[in-house]
N, C-alpha and C positions, 0 to 999 in steps of 0.2 A: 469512437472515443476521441477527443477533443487532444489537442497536443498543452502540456504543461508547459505554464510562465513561469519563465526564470527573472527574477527584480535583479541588476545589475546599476548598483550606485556610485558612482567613480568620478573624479573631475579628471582624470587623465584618459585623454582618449585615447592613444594605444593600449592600455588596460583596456579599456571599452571593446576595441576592435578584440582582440584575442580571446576576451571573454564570449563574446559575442561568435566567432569562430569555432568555439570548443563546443559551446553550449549548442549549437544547430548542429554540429556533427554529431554529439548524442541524442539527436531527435524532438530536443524540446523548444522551446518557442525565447530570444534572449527578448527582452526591453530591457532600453538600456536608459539610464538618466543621469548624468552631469551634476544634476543641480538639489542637494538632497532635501531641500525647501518644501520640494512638493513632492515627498515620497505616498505621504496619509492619501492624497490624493490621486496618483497614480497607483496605489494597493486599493481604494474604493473602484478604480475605475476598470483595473483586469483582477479577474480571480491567480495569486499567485501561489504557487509552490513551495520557492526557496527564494530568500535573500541572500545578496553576494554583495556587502558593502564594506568600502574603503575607510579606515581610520583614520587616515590626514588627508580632510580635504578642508578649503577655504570655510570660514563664515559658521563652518556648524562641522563638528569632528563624529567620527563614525560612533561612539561612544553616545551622543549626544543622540543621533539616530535610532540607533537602536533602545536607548530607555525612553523615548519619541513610540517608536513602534509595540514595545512593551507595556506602554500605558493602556494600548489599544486594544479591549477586550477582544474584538472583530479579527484582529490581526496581530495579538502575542503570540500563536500556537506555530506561527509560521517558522520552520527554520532560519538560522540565520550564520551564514560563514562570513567572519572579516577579514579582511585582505588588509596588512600594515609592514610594514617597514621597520618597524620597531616591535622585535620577538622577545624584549624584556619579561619576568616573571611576572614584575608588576601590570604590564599592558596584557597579560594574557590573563592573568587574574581576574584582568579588570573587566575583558572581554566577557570572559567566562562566567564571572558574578551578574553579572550584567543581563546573560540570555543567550548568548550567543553559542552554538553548537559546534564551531569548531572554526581553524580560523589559518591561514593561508599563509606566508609569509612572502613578501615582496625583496627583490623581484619576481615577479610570478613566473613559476616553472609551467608551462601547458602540460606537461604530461600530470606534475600533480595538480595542478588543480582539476582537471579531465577525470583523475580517479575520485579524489574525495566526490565531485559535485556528482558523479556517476554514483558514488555508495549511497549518499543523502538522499538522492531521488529516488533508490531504488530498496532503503528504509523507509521514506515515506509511501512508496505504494504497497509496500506490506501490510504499514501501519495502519494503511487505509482500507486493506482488505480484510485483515484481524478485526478491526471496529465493527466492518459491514457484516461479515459472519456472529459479531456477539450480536450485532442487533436482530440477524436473523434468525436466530435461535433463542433469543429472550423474548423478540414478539412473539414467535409462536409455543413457545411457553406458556408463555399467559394466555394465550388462546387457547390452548392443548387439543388442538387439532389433530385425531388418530384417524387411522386408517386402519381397518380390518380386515378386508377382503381381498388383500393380492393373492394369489394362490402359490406360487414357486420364482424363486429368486433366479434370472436369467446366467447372470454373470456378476462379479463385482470387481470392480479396482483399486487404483490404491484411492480414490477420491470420489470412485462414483458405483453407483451398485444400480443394477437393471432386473426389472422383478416383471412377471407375466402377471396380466388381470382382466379382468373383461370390462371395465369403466377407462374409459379417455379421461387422462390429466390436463389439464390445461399446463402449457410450457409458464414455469415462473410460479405458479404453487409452489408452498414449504410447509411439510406437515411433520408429523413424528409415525412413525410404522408398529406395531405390535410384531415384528419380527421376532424370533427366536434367535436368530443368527445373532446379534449381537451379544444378547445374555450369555450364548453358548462361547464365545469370543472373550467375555470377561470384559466389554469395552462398553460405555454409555450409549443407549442409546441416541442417535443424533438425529438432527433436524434433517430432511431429506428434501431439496428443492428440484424439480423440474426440469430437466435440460429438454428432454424431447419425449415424443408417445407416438410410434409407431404401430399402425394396425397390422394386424397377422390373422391368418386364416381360422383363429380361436382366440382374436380377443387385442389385447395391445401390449407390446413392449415396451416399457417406462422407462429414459433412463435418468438417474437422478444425481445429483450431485451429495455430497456426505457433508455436512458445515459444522465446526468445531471440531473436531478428531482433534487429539495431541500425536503428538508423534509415537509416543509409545504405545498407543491405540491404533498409530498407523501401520508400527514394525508388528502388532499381532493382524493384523489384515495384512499384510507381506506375507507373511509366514505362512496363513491360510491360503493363500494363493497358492504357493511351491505345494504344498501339500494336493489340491488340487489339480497343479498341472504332473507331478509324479504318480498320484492315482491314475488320470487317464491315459498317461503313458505305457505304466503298464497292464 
């Protein structure tokens, strides 16, 4: 998996450097730009993450930038933190009407700024993973891909269920199951994709990942588990 760009737009370079220092210690990739002229062009040119732009800078003010970025079908959906100097109700309003997701105040503290850019990044890989799961469960919706002949459910987790069959899966399949288990569970049946398909001396062990669960369909899979591991305890 590819490391995340962070867009860092600043005419002060010590802002630069520290953003630039924080941003690699949490693993993600900083560019950085001075000049915010050619921001449209440096977001055409890396795929980015998060913006991190400064509100007084020379020639074009952070405000300016971001209804610039906003305009940008390609690249409105982007986050966007401003970094300013000026924590008035009106400049946060303004920030805030404007698009911006949240917004820093200068001089910049490294530890906060380190937390918020670490929360933002680590809502947008959620956000990205939530999308990836609805699309994987509504393509194969429409497809309505079943499966009838596993014979007995191996094991299950909180996220993945392993079922005995005598057909090999291809790893990366996503189908829907005719299980009983989940009807008897009270919880929807879900899309089930592919991690792995182990052969066995009768056939193969499948195991797959569970996509869409809410969480209250997670805590009755918990539940069934303890019940499971107290049955064969005693």
């Amino acid at each position: 998996m590819s490391v995340k760009n962070i867009l860092v737009i600043d005419d002060n370079k010590n802002d630069l450097l520290m953003a630039k220092f924080v941003i690699k210690r949490l693993g993600y990739n900083p560019i950085l730009l001075e000049n915010p002229k050619h921001v449209i062009d440096t977001l055409k040119a890396y795929p980015i993450s998060l913006i991190v732009l400064d509100y007084e800078m020379p020639g074009m003010t952070g405000l300016d930038v971001l209804k610039k970025i906003k305009k940008e079908q390609v690249f409105n959906h982007i986050p966007v933190v401003m970094l300013t100097g000026n924590s008035t109700d009106t400049t946060v309003k303004n920030t805030v009407m404007v698009g911006a997701k949240d917004y820093i105040v200068k001089p910049i503290d490294p530890t906060i700024f380190e937390t918020k850019i670490s929360k933002i990044m680590k809502d947008n890989i959620q956000t990205e993973k939530n999308e990836w799961i609805e699309y994987e469960v509504q393509k194969n919706k429409n497809t309505e891909i079943k499966i009838y002949n596993y014979s007995s459910i191996i094991s299950i987790g909180e996220l993945t269920l392993t079922f005995h069959t005598n057909q090999d899966y291809p790893v990366g399949f996503t189908f829907f199951s005719d299980s009983k288990l989940f009807e008897e569970l009270e919880i929807k049946n879900p899309a089930l994709k592919v991690e792995s398909s182990t052969q066995t001396h009768t056939g193969f062990a499948v195991q797959c990942l569970m996509l869409g669960l809410s969480e209250a369909e997670l805590k009755k899979i918990r539940l069934y588990q303890k019940l499971l591991h107290s049955q064969k305890a005693s």
